[in-house]
C-alpha positions as CSV (number, residue, x, y, z in Angstrom):
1,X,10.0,-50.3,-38.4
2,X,12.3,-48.3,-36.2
3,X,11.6,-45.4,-38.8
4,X,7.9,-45.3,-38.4
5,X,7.9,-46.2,-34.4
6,X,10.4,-42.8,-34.1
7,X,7.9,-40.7,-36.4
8,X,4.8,-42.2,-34.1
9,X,6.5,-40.7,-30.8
10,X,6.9,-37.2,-32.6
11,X,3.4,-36.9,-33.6
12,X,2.3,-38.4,-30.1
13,X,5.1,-35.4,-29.2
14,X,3.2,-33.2,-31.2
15,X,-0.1,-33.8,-29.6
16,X,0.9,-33.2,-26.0
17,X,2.2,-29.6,-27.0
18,X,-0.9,-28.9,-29.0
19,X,-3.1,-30.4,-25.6
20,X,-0.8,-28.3,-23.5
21,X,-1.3,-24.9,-25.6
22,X,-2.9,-22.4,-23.5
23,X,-5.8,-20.5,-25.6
24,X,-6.3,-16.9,-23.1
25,X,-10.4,-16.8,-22.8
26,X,-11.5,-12.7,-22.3
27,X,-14.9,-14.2,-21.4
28,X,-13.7,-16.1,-18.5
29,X,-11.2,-13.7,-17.3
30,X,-12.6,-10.4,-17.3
31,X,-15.7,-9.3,-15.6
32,X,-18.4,-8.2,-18.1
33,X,-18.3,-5.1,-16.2
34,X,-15.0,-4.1,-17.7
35,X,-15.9,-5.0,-21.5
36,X,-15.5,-0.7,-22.3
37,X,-11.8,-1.0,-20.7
38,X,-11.4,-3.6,-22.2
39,X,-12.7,-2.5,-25.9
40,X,-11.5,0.9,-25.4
41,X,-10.1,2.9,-28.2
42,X,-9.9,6.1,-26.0
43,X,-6.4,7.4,-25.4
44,X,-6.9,8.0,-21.9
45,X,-8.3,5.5,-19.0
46,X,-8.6,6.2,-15.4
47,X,-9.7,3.3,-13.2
48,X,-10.7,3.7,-10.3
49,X,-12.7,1.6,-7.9
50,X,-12.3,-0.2,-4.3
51,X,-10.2,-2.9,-3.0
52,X,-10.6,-5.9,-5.1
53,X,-12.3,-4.6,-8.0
54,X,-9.4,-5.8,-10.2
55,X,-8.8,-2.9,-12.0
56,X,-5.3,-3.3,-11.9
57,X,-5.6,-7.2,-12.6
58,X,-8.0,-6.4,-16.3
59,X,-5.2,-3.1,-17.2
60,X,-2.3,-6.2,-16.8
61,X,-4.4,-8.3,-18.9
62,X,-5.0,-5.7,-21.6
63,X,-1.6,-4.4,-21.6
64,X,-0.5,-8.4,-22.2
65,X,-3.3,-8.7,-25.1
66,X,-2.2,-5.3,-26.7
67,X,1.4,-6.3,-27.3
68,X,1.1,-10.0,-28.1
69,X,-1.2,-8.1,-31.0
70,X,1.7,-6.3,-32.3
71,X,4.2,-9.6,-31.6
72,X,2.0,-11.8,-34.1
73,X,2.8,-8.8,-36.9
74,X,6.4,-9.6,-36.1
75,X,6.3,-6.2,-34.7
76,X,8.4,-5.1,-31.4
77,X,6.2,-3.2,-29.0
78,X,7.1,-1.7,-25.6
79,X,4.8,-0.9,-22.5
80,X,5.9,1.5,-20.0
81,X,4.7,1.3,-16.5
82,X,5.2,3.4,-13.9
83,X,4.8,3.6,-10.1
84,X,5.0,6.6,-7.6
85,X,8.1,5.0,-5.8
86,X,10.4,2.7,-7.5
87,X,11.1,0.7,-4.7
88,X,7.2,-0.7,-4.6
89,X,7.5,-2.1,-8.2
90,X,8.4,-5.7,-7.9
91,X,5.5,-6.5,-5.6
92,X,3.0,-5.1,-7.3
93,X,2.8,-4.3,-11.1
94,X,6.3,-6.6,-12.1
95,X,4.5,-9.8,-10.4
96,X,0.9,-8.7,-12.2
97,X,2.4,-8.5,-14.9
98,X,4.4,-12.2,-15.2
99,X,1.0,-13.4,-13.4
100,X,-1.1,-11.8,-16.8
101,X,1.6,-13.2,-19.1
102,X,1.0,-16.8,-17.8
103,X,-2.0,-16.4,-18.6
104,X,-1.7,-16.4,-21.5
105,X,0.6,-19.5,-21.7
106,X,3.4,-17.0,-22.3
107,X,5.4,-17.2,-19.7
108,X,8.5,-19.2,-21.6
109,X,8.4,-16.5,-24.8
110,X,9.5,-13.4,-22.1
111,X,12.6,-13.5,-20.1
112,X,12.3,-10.7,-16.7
113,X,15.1,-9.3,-15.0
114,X,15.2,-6.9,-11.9
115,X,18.2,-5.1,-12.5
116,X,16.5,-3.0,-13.8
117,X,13.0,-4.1,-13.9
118,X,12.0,-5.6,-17.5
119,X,10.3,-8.2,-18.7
120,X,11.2,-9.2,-22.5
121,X,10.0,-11.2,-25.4
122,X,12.7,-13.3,-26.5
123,X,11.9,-13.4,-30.3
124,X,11.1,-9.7,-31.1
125,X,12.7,-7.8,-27.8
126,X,9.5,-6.5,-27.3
127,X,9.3,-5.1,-23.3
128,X,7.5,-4.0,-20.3
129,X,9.5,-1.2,-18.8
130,X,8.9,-0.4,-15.0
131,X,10.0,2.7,-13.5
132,X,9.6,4.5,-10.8
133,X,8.3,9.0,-10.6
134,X,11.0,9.2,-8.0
135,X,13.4,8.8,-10.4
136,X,12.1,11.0,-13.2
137,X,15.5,12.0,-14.8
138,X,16.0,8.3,-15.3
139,X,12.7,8.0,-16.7
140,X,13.0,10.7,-19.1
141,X,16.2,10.0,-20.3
142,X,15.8,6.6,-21.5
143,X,15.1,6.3,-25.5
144,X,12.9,3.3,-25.2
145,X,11.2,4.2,-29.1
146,X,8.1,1.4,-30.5
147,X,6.2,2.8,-27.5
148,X,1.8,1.4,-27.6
149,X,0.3,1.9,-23.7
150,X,1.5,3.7,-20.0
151,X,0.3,2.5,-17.4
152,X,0.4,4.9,-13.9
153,X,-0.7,2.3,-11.4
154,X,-1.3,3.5,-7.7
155,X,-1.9,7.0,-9.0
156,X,-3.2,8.6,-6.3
157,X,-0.3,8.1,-4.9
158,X,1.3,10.8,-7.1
159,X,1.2,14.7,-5.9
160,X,-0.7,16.0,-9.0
161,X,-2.0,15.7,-12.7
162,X,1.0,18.2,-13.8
163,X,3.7,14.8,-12.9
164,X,2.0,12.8,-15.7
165,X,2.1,15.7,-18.5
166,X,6.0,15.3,-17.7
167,X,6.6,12.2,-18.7
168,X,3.8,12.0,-21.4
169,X,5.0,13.7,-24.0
170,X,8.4,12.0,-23.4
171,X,6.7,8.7,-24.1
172,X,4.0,10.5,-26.4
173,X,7.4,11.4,-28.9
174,X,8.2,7.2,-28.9
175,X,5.3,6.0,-30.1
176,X,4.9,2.6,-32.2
177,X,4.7,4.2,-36.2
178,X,2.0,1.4,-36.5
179,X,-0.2,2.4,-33.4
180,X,-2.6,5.4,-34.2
181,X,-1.9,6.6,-30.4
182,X,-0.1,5.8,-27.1
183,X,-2.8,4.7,-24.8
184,X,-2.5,5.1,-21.3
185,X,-4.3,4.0,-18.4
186,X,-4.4,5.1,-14.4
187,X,-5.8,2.7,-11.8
188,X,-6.5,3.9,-8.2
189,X,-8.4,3.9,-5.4
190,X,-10.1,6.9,-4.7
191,X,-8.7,8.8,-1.6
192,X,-11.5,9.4,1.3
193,X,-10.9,13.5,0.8
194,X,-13.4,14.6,-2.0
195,X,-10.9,17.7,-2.5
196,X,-7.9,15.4,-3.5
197,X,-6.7,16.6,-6.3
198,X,-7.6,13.0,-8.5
199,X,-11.0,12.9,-7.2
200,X,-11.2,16.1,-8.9
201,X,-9.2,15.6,-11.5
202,X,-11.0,12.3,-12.8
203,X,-15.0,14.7,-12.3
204,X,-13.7,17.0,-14.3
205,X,-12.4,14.3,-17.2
206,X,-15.6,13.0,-16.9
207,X,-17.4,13.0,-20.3
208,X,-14.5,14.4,-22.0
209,X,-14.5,12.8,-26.0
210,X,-11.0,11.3,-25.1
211,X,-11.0,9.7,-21.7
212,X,-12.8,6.8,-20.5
213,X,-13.6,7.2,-16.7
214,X,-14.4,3.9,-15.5
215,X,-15.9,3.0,-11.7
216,X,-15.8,-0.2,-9.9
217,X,-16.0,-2.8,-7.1
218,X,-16.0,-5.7,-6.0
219,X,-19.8,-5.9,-6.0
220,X,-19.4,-5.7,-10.1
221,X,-17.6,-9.5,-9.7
222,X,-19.6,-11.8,-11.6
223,X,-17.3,-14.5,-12.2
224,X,-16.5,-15.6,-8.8
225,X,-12.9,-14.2,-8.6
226,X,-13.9,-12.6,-4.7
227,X,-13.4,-15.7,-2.7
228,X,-16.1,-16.6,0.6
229,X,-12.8,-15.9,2.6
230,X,-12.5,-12.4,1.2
231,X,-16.0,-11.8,1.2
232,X,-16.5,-12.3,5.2
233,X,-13.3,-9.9,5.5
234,X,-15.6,-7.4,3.7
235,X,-18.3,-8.0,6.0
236,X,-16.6,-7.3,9.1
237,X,-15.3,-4.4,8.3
238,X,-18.6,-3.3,7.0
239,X,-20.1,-4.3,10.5
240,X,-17.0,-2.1,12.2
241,X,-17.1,0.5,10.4
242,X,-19.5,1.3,6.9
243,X,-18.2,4.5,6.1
244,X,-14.7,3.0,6.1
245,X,-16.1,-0.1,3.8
246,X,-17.4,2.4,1.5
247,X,-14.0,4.6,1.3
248,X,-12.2,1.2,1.0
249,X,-14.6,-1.3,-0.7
250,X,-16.7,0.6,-2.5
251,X,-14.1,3.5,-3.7
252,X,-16.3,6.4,-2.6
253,X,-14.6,9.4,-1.3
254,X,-16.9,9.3,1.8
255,X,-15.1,12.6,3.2
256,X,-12.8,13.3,6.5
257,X,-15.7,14.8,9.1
258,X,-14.0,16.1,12.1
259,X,-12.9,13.5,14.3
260,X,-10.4,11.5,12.9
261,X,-10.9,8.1,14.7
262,X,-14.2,6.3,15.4
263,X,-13.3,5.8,19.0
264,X,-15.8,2.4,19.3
265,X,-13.1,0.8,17.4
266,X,-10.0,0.8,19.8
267,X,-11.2,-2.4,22.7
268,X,-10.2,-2.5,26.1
269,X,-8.7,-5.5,27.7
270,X,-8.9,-6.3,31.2
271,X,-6.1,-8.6,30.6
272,X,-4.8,-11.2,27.4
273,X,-6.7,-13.2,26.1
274,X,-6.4,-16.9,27.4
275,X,-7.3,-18.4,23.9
276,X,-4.0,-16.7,22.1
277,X,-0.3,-15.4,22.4
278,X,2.1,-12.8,21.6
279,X,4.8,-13.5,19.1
280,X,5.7,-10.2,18.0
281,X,6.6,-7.2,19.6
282,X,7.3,-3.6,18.8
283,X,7.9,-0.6,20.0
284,X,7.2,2.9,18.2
285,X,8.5,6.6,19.6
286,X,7.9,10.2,18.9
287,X,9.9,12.9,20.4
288,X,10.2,16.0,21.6
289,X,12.8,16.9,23.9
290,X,12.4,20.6,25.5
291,X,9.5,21.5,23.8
292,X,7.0,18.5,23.9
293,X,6.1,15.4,25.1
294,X,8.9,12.3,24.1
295,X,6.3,8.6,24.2
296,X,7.4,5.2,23.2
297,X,4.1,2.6,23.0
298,X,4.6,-0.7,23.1
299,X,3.2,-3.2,20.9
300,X,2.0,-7.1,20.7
301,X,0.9,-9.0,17.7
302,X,-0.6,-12.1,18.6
303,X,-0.8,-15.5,16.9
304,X,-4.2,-14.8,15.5
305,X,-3.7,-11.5,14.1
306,X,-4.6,-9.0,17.0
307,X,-3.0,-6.0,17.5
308,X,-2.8,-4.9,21.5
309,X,-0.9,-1.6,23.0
310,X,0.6,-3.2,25.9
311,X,2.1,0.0,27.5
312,X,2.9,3.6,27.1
313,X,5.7,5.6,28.2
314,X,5.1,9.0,28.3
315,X,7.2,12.0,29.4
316,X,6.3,15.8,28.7
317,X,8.7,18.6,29.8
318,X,5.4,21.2,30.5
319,X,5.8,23.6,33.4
320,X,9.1,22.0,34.0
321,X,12.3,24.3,35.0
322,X,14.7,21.6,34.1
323,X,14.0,19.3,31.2
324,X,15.2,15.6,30.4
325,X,18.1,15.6,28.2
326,X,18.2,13.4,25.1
327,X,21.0,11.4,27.3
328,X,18.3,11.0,29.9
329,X,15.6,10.4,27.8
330,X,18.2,7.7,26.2
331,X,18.1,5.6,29.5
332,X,14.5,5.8,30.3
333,X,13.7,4.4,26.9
334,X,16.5,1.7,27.5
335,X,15.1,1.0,30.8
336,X,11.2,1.3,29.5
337,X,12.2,-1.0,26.7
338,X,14.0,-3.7,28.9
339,X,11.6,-4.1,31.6
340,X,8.4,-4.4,28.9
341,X,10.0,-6.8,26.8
342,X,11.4,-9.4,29.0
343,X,7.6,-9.5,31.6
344,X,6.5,-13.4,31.1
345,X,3.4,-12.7,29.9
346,X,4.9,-12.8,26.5
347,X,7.6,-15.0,27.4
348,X,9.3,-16.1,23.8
349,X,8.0,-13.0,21.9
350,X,10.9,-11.1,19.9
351,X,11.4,-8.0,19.1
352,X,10.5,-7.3,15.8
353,X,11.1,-3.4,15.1
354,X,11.7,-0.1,16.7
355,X,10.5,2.8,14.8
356,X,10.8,6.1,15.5
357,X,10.1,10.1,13.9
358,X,12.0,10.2,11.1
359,X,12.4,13.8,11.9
360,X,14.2,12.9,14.9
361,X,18.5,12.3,14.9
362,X,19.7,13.9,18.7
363,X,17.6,10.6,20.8
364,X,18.5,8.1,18.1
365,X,22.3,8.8,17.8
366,X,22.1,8.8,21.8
367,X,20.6,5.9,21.9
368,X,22.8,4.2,19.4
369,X,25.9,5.4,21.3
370,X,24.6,4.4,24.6
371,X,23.4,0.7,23.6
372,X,24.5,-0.1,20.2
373,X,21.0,-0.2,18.6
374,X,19.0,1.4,15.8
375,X,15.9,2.5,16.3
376,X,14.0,3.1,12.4
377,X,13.2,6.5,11.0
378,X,9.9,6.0,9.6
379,X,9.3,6.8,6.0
380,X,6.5,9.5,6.4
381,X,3.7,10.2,4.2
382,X,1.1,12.8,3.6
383,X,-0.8,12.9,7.5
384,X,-3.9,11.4,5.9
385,X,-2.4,8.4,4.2
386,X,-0.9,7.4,7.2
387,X,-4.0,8.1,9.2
388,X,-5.6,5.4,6.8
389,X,-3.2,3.1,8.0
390,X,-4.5,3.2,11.7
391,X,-7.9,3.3,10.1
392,X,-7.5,0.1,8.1
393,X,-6.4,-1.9,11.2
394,X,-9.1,-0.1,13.9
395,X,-11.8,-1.4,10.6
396,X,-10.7,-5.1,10.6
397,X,-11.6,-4.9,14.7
398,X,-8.0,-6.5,15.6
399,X,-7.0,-3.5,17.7
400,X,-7.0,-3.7,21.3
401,X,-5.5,-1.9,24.3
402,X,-4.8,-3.1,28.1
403,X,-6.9,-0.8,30.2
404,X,-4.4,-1.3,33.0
405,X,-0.4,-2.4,31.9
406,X,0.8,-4.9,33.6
407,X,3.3,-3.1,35.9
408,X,7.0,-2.4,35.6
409,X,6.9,-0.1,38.5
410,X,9.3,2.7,36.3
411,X,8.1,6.2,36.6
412,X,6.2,8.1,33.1
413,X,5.2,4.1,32.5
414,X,2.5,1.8,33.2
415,X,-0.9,4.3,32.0
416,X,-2.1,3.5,28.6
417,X,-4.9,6.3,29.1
418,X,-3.2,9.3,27.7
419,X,-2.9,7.2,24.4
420,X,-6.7,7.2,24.3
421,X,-7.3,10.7,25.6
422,X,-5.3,11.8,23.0
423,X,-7.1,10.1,19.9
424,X,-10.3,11.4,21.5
425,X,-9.6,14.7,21.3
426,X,-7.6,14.1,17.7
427,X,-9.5,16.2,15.3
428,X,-8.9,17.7,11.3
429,X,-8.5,21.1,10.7
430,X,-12.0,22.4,9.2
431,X,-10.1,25.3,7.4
432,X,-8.2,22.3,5.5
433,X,-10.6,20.0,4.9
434,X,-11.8,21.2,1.4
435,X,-8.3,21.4,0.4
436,X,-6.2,18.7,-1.5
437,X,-3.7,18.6,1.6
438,X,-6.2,18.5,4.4
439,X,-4.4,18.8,8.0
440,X,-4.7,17.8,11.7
441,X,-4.8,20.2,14.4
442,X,-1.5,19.5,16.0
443,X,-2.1,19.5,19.9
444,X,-1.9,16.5,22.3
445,X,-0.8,14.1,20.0
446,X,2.3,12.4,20.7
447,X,1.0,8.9,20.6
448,X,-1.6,10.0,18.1
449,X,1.9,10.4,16.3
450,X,3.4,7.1,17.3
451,X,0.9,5.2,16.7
452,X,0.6,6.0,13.1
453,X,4.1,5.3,13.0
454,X,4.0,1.8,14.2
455,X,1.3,0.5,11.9
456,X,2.6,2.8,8.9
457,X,6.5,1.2,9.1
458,X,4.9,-2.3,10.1
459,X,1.9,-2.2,7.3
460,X,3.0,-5.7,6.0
461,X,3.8,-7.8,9.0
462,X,0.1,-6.3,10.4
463,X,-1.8,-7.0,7.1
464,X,-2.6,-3.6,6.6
465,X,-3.3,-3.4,2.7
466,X,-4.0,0.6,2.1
């Protein structure tokens, strides 16, 4: 009786894990618009399409699908995928990755570690390698052999087509004896710039026997996967500004024109608004001792998401016989600093991050010496990808300035109209702008500077997603 009660529970055991089996439905989880990514026996596949598109969400999936394939043979197969900067990977492509695998109802067959970064099948050792350009040598060096699919994911992000032939036929050389090729795949968002180099790059592979070139957005969503939430953040922006939600949302390279900033975008404020409250506050600086101007702008991020410039400092040594030492400059900043953030109007707000030109080291180590605090080097990018960063926020409409500071009575303070000034007159280059490195013409613009400073080193606490 005991016998055939025990052998009852198992096959009720049995049932469960059968019920609980997860059976991965391509139907239901990729958009019919992807069915040629997704069927693809090309080599090479460049996707490319706007923000939530889920490019990058199908190329997980498939990548997935592609070596559970090869695990059912018994076989071990390996997926390499690589990012521009190393540092970027467990955010983006390790976490789509384990989010794919569950999926699949997968999740307890791999084991992922991030030291370094790999996620592995228990049973045949069969892995997902992440690595980052930056550390090529690395990259290269490493005999990973059974090799099926590459991924580049954020590929614009790389500086040309020349960085992938590197490390291709190092991967190329490892392929899997029983896959006929190694496929690869790029996902990216298409820069603004027509003349980037992967704009053109991806025209000219367009129609070639061996590459897929695949466009999309999130208008190509037919199974419901862009929420009402993300659909009214789409809307605004596309109210603020349409040429931005076609760059962004609609990944077309839209082009710089000549004027940088849509000047509509930045709102004046008579005062704060009564219905919110600052809990953030930063600070961002850009120097330039004897030769230009040295501004520090001060920042608030409220509860509900706004961004406001609450003062400027701003000191230029023009037509000046003697010129403010970086000791001097040190103790206006202190002072500057002091005075903003301790006013009541943002009584409780913290201080959440100084950042200043990376390029600078004479004011910092001053300052350090003087008051024991760091101010943050920025880590700089290519002029128009942090330019996209100002643009993202200025096209979600959450950027506002005071017209009139409220005063802390300290002289080269209290005047937040030279930081508009200056993004008025803040203007491309038209020699560069049919170039792959198109540049800005480099007068007046200090806070143009420090601006894109602040929201590039603060991107995640401000929401900025570019």
């Amino acid at each position: 009786m005991l016998k055939r009660s025990l052998l009852s529970m198992n096959g009720a055991i049995m049932m469960l894990k059968q019920k609980k089996r997860t059976v991965f439905s391509v139907q239901k989880n990729v958009n019919p618009h992807f069915k040629e990514v997704w069927t693809s026996k090309k080599p090479y596949n460049m996707l490319k399409g706007g923000r939530n598109s889920f490019k990058s969400s199908v190329i997980a999936l498939k990548l997935v699908f592609m070596m559970v394939s090869f695990i059912k043979q018994g076989e071990k197969a390996n997926v390499v995928i690589v990012r521009k900067v190393g540092n970027t990977i467990r955010d983006s492509v390790f976490n789509k990755i384990q989010w794919a695998i569950k999926l699949f109802g997968m999740t307890n067959r791999f084991k992922a570690t991030v030291s370094p970064f790999k996620i592995t099948h228990k049973r045949t050792g069969s892995t997902f390698y992440f690595y980052g350009q930056d550390d090529f040598q690395k990259l290269k060096s490493n005999d990973i052999e059974d090799i099926i699919a590459v991924w580049y994911e954020e590929a614009a992000e790389f500086n040309s087509e020349e960085e992938f032939d590197q490390s291709n036929v190092t991967f190329m050389r490892q392929k899997h004896v029983l896959a006929p090729y190694v496929q690869f795949f790029w996902s990216y968002n298409p820069p603004r710039n027509p003349y980037h180099w992967i704009n053109e790059w991806s025209d000219r592979m367009t129609g070639e026997p061996d590459y897929l070139v695949h466009i999309s957005s999130y208008l190509d969503d037919e199974l419901g996967f862009v929420t009402d939430q993300m659909l009214k953040d789409i809307e605004r922006i596309k109210s603020n500004d349409y040429d931005y939600y076609r760059y962004i949302y609609l990944g077309e390279p839209v082009g710089l024109g000549t004027n940088v900033y849509n000047m509509n975008l930045f709102k004046p404020l008579d005062e704060l608004p009564g219905d919110d409250r600052i809990i953030l506050l930063f600070y961002s600086m850009d120097t330039g001792h004897s030769v230009s101007a040295t501004t520090c702008g001060f920042y608030g991020l409220t509860a509900k998401g706004k961004v406001i410039r609450l003062n400027t400092y701003y000191y230029s040594p023009a037509g000046r016989v003697r010129k403010k030492a970086p000791s001097e400059l040190s103790k206006d900043i202190h002072e500057f600093v002091t005075k903003t953030s301790t006013q009541h109007y943002w009584k409780g707000a913290r201080i959440h991050k100084r950042t200043i030109d990376s390029a600078e080291a004479a004011l910092r180590n001053q300052y350090y010496a003087d008051y024991g605090q760091h101010w943050l080097p920025v880590a700089k990018k290519k002029k128009v990808d942090m330019v996209d960063y100002v643009h993202d926020l200025l096209a979600q409409g959450r950027f506002y300035y005071l017209k009139i500071p409220y005063p802390i009575d300290m002289k080269y303070a209290d005047d937040n109209e030279i930081f508009i000034e200056e993004h008025k007159k803040y203007q491309w280059d038209e020699k560069t702008l049919h170039t792959d490195d198109p540049k800005v013409i480099k007068e007046d613009d200090h806070t143009v500077d420090e601006f894109q400073y602040f929201c590039t080193a603060n991107a995640k606490e401000l929401k900025l997603k570019v």
